[in-house]
Backbone as ProteinMPNN parsed JSONL, in Angstrom:
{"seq_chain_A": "XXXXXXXXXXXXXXXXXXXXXXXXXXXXXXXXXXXXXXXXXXXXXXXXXXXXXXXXXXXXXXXXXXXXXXXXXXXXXXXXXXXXXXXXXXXXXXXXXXXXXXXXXXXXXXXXXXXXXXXXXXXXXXXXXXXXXXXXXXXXXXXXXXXXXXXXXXXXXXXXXXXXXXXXXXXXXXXXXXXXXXXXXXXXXXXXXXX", "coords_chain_A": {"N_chain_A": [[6.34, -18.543, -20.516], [4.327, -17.553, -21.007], [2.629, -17.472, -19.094], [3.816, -16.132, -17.298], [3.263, -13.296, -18.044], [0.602, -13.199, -17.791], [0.131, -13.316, -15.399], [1.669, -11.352, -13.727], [0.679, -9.468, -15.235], [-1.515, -8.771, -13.994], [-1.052, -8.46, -11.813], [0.226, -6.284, -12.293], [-1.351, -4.051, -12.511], [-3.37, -4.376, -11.046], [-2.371, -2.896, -9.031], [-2.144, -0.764, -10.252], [-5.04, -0.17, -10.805], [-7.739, 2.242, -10.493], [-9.557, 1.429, -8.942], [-8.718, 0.42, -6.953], [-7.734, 2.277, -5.168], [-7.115, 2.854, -3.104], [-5.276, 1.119, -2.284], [-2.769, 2.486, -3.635], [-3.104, 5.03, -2.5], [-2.521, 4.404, -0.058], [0.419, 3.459, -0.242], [1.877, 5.645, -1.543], [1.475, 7.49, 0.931], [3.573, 6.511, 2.296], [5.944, 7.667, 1.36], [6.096, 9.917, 2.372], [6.997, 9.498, 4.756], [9.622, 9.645, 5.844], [12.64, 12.35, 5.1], [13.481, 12.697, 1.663], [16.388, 12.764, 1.255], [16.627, 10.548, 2.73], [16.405, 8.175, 1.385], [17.066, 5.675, 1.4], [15.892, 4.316, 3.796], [13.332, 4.688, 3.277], [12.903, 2.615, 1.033], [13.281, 0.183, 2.766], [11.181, 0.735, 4.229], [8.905, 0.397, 2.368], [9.893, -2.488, 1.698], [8.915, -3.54, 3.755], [6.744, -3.506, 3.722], [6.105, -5.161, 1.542], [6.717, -7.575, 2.367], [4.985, -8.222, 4.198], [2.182, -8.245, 3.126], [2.859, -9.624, 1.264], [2.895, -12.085, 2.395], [0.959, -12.383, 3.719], [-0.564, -12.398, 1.726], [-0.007, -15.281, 0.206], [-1.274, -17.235, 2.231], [-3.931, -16.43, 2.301], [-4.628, -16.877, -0.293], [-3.996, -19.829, -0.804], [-5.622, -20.303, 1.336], [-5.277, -21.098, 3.895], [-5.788, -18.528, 5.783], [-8.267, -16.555, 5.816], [-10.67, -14.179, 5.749], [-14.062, -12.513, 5.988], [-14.429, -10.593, 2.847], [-15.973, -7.654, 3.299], [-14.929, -6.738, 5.8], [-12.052, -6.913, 5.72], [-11.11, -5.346, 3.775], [-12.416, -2.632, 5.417], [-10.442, -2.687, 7.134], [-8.416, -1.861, 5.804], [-8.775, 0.355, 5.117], [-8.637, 1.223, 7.391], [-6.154, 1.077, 7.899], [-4.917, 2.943, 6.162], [-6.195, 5.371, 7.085], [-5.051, 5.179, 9.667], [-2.182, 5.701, 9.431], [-2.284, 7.898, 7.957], [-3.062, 9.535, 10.053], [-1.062, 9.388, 11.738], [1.077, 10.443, 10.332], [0.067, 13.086, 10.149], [0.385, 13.853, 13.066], [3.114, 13.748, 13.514], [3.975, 15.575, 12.013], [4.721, 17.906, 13.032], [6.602, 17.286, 14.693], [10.501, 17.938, 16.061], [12.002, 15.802, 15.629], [12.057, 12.613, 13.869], [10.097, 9.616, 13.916], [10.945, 6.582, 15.452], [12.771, 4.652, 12.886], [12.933, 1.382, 13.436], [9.872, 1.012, 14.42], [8.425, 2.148, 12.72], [8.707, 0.089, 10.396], [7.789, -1.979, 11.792], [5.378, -1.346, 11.565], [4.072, -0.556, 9.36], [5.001, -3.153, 8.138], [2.778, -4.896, 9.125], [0.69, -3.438, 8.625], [0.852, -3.916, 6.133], [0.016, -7.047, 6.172], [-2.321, -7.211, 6.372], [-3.176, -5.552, 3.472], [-2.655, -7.906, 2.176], [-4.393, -9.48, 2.126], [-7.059, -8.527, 1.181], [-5.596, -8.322, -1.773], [-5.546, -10.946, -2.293], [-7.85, -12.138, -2.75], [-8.629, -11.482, -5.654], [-6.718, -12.924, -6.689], [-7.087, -15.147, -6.167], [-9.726, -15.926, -6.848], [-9.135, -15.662, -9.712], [-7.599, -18.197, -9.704], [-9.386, -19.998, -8.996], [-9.572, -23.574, -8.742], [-7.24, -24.336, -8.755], [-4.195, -26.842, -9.131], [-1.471, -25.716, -8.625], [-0.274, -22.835, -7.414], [1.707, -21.577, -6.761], [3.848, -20.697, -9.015], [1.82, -18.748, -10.443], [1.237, -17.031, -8.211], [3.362, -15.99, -7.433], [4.267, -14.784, -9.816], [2.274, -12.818, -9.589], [2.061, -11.647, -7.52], [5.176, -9.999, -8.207], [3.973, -8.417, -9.962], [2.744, -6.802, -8.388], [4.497, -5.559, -6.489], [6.63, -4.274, -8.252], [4.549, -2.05, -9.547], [4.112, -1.142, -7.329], [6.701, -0.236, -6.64], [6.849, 1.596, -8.708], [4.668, 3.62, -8.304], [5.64, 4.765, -5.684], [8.436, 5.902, -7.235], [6.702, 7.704, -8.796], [5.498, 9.093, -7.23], [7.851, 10.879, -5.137], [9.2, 11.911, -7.457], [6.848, 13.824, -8.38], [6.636, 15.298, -6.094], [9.153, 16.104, -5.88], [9.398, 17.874, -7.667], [7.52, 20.115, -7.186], [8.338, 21.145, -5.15], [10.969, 21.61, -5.278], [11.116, 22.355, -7.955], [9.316, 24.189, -8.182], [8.749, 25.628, -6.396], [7.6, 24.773, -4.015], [6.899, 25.258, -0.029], [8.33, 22.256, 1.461], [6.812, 21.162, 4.101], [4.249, 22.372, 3.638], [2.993, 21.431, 1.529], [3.084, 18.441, 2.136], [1.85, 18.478, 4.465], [-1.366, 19.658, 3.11], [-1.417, 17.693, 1.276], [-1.161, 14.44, 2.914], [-3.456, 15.371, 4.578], [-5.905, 15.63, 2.2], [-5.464, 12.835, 1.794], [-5.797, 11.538, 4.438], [-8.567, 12.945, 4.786], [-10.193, 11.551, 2.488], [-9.688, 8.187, 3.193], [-11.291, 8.889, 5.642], [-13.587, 8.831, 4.723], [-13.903, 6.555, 3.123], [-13.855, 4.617, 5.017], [-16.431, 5.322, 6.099], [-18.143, 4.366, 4.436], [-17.37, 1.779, 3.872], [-17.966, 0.645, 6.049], [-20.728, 0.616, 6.393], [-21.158, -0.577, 4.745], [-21.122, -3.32, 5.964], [-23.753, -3.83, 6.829]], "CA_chain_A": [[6.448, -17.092, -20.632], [2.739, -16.206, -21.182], [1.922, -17.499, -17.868], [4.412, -14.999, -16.868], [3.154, -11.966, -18.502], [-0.575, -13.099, -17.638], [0.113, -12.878, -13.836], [2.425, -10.262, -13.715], [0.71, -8.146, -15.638], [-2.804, -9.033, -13.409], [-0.643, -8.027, -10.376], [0.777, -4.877, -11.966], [-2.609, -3.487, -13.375], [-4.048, -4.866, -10.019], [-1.732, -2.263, -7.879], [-2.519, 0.397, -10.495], [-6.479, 0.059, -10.811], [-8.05, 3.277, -10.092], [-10.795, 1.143, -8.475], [-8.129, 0.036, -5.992], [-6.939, 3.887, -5.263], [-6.681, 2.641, -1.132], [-3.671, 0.896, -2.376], [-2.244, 3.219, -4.179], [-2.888, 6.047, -1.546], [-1.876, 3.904, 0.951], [2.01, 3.41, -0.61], [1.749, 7.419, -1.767], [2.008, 7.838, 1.923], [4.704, 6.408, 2.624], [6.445, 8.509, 0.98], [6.426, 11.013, 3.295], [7.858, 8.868, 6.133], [11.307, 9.849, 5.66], [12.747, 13.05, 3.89], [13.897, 12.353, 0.589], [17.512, 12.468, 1.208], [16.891, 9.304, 3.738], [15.568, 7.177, 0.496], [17.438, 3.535, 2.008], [14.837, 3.946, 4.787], [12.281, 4.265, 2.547], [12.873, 1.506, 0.318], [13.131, -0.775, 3.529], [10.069, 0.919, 4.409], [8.338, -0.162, 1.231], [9.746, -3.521, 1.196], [8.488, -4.111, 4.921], [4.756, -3.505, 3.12], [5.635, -5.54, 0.495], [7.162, -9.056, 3.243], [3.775, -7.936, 5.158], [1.551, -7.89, 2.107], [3.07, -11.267, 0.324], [2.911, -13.614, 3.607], [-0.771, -13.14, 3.619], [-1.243, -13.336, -0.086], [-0.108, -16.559, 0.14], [-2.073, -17.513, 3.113], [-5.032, -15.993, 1.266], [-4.677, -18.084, -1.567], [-4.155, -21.435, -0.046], [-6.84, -20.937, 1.838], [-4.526, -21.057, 5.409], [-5.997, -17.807, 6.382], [-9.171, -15.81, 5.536], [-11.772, -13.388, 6.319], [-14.684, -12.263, 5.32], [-13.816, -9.41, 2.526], [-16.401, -6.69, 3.978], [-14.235, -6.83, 7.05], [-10.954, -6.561, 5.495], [-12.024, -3.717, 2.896], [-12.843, -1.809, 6.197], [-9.407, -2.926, 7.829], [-7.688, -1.413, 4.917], [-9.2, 1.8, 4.993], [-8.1, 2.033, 8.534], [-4.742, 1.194, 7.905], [-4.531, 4.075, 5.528], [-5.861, 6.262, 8.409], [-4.16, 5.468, 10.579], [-1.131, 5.918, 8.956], [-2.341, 9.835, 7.907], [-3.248, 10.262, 11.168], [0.401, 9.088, 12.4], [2.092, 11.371, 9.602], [0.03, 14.448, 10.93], [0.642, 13.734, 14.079], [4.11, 13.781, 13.692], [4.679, 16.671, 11.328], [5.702, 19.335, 14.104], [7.815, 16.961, 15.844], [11.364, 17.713, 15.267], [12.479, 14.019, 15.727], [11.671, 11.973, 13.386], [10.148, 8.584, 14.696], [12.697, 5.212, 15.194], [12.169, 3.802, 11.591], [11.977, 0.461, 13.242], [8.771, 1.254, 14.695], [7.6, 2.222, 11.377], [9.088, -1.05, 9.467], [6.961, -3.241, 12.019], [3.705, -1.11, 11.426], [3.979, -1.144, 8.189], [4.975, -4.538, 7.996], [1.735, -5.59, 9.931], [-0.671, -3.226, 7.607], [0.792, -5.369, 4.485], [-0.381, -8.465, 6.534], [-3.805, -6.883, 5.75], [-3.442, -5.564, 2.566], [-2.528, -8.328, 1.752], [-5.684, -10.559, 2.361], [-6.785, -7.977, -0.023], [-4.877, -8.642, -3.162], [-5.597, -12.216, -2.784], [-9.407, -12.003, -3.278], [-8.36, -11.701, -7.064], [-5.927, -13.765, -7.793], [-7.959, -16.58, -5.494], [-11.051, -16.528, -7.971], [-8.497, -16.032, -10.51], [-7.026, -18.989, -9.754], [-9.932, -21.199, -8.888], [-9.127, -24.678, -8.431], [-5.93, -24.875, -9.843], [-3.551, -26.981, -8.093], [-0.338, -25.335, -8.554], [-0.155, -21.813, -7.092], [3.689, -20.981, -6.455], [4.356, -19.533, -10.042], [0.647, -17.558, -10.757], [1.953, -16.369, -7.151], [5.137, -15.517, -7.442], [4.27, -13.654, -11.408], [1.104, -11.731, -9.421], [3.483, -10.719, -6.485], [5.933, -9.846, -8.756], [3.713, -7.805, -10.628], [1.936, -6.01, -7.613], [5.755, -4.973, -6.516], [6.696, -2.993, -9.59], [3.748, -1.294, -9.367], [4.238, -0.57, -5.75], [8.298, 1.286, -6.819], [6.42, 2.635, -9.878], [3.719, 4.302, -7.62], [6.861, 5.219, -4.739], [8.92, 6.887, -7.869], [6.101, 8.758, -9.66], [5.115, 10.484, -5.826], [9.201, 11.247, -5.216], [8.89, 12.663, -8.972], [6.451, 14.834, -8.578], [7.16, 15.638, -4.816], [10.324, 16.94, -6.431], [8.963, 19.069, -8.74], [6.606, 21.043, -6.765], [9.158, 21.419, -4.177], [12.254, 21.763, -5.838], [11.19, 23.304, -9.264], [8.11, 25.201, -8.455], [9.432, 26.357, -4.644], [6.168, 24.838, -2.612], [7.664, 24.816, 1.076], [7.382, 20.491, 1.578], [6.204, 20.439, 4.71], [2.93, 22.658, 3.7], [2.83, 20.088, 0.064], [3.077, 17.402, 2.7], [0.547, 18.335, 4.92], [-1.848, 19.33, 1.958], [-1.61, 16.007, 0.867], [-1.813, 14.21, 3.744], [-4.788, 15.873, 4.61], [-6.553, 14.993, 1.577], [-5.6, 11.463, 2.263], [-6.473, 11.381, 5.418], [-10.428, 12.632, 4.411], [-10.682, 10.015, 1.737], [-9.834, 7.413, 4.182], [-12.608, 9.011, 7.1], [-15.052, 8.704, 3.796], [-13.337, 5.007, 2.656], [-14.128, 3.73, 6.205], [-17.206, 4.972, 6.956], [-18.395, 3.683, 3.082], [-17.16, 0.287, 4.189], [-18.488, 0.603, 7.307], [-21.979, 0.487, 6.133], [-20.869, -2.031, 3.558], [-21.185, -4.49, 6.979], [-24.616, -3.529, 7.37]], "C_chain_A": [[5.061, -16.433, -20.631], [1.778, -16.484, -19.909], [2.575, -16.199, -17.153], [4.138, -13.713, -16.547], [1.405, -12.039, -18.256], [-0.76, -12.763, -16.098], [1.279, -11.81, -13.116], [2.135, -9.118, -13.874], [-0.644, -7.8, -15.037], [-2.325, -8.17, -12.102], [-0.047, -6.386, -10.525], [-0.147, -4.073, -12.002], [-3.591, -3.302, -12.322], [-4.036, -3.274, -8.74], [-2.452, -0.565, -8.23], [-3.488, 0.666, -11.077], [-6.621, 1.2, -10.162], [-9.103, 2.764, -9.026], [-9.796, 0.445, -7.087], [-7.254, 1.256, -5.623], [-6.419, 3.479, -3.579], [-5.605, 2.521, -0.918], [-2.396, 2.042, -2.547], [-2.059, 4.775, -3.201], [-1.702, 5.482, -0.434], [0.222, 3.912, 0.965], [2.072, 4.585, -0.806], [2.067, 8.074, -0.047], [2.734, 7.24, 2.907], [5.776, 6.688, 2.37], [6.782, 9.423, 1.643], [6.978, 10.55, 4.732], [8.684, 9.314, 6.508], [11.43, 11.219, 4.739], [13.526, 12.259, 2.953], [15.314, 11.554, 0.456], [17.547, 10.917, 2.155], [16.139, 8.474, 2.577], [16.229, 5.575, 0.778], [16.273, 3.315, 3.153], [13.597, 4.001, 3.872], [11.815, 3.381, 1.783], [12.937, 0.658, 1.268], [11.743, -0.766, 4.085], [8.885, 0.176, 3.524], [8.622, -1.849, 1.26], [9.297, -3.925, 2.844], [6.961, -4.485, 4.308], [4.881, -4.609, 2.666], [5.868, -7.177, 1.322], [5.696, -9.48, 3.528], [2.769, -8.841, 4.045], [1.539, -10.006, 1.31], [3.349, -12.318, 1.474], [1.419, -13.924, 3.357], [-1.609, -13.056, 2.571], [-1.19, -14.514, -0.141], [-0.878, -17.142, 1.018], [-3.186, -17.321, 2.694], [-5.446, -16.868, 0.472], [-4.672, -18.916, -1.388], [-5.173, -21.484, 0.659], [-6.509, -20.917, 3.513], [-5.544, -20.144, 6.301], [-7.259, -17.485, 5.596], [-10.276, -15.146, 6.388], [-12.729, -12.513, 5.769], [-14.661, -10.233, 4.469], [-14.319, -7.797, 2.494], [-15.13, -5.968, 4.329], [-12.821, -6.165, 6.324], [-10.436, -5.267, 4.912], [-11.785, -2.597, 4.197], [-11.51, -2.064, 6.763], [-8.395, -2.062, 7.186], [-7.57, 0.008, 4.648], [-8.71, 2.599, 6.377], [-6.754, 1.942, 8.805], [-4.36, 2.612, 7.604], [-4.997, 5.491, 6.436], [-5.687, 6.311, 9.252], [-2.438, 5.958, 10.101], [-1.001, 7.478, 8.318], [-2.465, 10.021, 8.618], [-1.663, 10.36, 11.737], [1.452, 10.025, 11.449], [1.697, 12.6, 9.963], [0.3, 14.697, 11.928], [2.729, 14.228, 14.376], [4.834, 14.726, 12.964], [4.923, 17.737, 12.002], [6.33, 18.646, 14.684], [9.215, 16.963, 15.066], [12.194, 16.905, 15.015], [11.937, 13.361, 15.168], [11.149, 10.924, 14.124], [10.554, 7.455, 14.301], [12.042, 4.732, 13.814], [12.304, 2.279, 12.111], [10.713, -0.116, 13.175], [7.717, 1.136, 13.301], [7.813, 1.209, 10.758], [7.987, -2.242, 10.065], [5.657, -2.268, 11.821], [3.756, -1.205, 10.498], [3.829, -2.538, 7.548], [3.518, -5.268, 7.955], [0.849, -5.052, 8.804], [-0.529, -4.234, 6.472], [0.413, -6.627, 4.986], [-2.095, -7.925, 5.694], [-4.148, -6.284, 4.021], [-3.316, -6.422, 1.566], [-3.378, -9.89, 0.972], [-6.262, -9.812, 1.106], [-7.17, -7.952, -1.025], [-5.476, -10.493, -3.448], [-6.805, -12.593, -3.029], [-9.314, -12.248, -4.442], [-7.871, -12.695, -6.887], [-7.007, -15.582, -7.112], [-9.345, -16.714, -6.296], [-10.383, -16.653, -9.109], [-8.46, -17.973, -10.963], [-8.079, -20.369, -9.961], [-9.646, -22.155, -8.068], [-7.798, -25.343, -8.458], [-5.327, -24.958, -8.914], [-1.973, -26.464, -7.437], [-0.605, -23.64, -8.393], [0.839, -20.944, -7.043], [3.781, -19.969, -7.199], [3.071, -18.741, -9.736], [0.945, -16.543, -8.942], [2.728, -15.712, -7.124], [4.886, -14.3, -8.403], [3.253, -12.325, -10.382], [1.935, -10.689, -8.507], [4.229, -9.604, -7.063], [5.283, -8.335, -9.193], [3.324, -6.311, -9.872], [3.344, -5.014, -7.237], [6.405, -3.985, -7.594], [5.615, -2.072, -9.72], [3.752, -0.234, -8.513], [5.608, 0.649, -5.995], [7.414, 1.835, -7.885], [5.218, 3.911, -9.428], [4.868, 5.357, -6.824], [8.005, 6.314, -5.917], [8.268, 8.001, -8.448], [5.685, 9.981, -8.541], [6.55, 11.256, -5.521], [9.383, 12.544, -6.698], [8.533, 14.25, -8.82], [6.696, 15.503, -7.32], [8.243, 16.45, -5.466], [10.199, 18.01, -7.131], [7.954, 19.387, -7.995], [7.733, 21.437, -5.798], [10.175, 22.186, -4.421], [12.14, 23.488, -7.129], [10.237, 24.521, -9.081], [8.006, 26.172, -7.016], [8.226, 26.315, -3.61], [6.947, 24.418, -1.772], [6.862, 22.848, 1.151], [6.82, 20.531, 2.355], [4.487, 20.878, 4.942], [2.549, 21.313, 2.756], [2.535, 18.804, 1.451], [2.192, 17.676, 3.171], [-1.339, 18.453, 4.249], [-2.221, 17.991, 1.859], [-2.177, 14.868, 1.331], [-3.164, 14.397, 4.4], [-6.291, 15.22, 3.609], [-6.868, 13.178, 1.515], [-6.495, 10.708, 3.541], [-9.167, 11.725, 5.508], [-11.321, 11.578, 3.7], [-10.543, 8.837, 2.548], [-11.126, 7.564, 5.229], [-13.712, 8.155, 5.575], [-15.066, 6.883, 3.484], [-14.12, 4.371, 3.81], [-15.574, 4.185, 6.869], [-18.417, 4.394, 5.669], [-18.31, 2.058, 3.515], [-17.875, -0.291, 5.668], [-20.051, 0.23, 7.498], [-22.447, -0.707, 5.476], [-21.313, -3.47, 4.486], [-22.359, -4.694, 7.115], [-25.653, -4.135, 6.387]], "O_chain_A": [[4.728, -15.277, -20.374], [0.664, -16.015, -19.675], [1.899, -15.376, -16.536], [4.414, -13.062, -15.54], [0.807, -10.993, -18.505], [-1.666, -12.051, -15.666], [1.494, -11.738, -11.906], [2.583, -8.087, -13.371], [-1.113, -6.71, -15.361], [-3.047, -7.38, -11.493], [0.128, -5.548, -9.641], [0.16, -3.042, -11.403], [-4.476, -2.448, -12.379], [-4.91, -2.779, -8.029], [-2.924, 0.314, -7.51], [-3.414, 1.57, -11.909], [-5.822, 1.431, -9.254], [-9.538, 3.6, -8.233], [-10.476, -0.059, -6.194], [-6.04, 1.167, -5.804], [-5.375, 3.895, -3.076], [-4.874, 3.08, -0.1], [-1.443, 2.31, -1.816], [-1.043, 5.469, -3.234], [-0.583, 5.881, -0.111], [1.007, 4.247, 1.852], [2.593, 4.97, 0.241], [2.822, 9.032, 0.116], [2.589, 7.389, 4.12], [6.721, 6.156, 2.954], [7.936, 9.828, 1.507], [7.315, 11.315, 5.636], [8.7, 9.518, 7.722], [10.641, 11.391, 3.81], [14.168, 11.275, 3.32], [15.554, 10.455, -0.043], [18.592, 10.268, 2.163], [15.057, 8.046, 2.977], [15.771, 4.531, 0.315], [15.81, 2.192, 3.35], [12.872, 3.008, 3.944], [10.607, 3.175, 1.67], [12.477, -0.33, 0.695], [11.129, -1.79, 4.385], [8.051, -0.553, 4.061], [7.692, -2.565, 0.886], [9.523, -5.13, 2.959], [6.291, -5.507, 4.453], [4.042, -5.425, 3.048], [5.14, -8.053, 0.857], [5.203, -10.579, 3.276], [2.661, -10.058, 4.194], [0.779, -10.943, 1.066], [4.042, -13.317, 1.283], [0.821, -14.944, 3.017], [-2.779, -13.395, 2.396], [-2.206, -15.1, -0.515], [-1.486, -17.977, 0.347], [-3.748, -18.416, 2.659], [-6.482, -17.531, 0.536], [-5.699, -19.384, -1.88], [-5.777, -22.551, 0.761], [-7.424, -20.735, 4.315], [-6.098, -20.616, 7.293], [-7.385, -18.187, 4.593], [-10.666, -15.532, 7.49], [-12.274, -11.661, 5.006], [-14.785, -9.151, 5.043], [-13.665, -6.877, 2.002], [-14.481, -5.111, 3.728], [-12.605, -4.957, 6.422], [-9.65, -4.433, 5.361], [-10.972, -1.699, 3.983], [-11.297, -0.895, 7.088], [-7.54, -1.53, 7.893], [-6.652, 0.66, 4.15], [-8.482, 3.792, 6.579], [-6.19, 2.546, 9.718], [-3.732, 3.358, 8.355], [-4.291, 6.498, 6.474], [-5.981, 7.275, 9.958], [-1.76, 6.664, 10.847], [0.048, 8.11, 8.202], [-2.031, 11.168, 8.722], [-1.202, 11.434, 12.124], [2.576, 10.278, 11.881], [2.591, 13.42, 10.17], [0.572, 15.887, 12.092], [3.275, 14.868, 15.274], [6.052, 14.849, 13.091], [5.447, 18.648, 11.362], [6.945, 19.273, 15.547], [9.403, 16.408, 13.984], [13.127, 17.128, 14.243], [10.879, 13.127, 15.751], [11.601, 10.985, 15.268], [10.611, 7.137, 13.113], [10.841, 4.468, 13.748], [11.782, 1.547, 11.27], [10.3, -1.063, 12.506], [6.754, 0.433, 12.996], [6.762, 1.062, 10.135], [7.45, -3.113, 9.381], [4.674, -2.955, 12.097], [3.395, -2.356, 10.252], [2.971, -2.972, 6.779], [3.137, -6.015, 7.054], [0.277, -5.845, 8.057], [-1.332, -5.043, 6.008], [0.474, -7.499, 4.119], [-2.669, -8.336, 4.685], [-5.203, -6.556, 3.447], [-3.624, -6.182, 0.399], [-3.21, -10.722, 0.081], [-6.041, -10.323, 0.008], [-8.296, -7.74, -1.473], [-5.718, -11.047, -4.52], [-6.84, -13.634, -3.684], [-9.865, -13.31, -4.734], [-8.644, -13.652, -6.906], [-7.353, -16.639, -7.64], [-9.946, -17.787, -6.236], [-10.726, -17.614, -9.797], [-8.929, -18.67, -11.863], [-7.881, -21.365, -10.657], [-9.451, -21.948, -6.871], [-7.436, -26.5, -8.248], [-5.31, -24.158, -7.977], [-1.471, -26.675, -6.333], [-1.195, -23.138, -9.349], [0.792, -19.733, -7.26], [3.819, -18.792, -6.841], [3.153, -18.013, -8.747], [0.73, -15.332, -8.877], [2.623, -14.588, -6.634], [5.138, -13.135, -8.096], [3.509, -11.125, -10.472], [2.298, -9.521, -8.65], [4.092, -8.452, -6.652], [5.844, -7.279, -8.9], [3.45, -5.175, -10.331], [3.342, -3.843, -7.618], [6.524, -2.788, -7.331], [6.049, -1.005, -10.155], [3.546, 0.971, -8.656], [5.623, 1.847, -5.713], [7.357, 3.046, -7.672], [4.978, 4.903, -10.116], [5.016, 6.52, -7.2], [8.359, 7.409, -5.48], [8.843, 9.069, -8.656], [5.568, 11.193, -8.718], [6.415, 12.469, -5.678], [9.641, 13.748, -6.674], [9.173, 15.293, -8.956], [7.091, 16.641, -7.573], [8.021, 17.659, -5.511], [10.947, 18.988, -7.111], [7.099, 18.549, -8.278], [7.875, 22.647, -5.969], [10.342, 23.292, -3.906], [12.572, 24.637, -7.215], [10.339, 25.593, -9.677], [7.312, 27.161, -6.779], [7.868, 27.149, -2.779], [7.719, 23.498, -2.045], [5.733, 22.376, 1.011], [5.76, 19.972, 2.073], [3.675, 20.372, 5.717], [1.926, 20.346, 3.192], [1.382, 18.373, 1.429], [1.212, 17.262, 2.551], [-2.28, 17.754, 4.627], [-3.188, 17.384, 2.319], [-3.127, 14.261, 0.837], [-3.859, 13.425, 4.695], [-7.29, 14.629, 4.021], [-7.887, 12.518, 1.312], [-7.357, 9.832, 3.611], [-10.215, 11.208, 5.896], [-12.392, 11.023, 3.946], [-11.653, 8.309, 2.616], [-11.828, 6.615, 5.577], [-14.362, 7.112, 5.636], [-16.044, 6.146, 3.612], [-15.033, 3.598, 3.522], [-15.962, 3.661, 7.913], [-19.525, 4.028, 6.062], [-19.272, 1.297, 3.413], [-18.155, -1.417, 6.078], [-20.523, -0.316, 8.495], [-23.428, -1.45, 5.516], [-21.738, -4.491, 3.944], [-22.552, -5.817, 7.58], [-26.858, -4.026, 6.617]]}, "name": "protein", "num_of_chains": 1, "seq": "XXXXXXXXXXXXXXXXXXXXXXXXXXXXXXXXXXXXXXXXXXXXXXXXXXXXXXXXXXXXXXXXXXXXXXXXXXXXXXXXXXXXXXXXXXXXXXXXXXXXXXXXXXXXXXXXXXXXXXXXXXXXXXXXXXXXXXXXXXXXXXXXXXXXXXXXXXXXXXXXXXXXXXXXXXXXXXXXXXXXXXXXXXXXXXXXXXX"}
């Protein structure tokens, strides 16, 4: 049990570090994928990140895969703008776009954010020969984080919208927006980081 609550609570703490805000933006806009009332696409949305995300944690961690974590840092930052660029882009169209489309891009960014996450738990871990569980608990942990991030934006999304009568799709673009600058700044921060 206290291995449990030691990598669980590494992975939830992990998701909701302020010093890892990329993440946390990054799931925040996905939120706006879908309107509200379509929340089954969004939760498939979310768990496409999260398939993406936990293939190449484990790959990460074993050691299978890697790359140097400059590089990835900077990969991460362009996920997240690309993915504001692709929500501004698409906020005057009045067709949504196919949510499979979106399930495999998504999918693919969690391949990368998922290299990542495993930076930690892989010094975490060390040497240690058993990985599965401290895997499984960190996963675990990063996931609850991830719906606890996805309900608190829905939340308040609701209440500015709903209760306080901001039209969404200005709140949305707003938002977006701001996302989208922290990302230009994220990536060209990391960008230098190579240098």
């Amino acid at each position: 049990m206290n291995d449990f609550y030691l990598w669980f609570s590494t992975g939830l703490w992990h998701i909701a570090d302020w010093q890892g805000f990329d993440h946390i933006l990054f799931v925040s806009l996905l939120v706006f994928a879908f309107p509200f009332t379509e929340w089954k696409k969004l939760l498939i949305l979310v768990s496409a990140f999260t398939l993406g995300h936990s293939v190449s944690l484990a790959l990460g961690v074993t050691g299978t895969i890697s790359a140097p974590r400059a590089i990835t840092e900077l990969l991460i930052g362009l996920t997240l703008l690309a993915s504001a660029a692709f929500q501004l882009i698409t906020l005057k169209k009045s067709s949504p776009p196919k949510p499979t489309f979106l399930y495999v891009l998504v999918g693919l960014f969690g391949l990368i954010h998922g290299l990542g996450f495993s930076y930690l738990l892989q010094s975490m871990l060390g040497r240690s020969e058993s990985v599965f569980w401290p895997l499984l608990y960190f996963n675990l942990g990063i996931e609850t984080g991830q719906l606890l991030i996805v309900t608190l934006v829905v939340l308040f999304s609701l209440l500015l919208t709903r209760s306080f009568k901001l039209p969404y799709q200005l709140y949305k673009q707003i938002t977006v927006w701001i996302i989208a600058l922290t990302a230009i700044k994220l990536c060209v921060e990391r960008l230098q980081d190579l240098y």
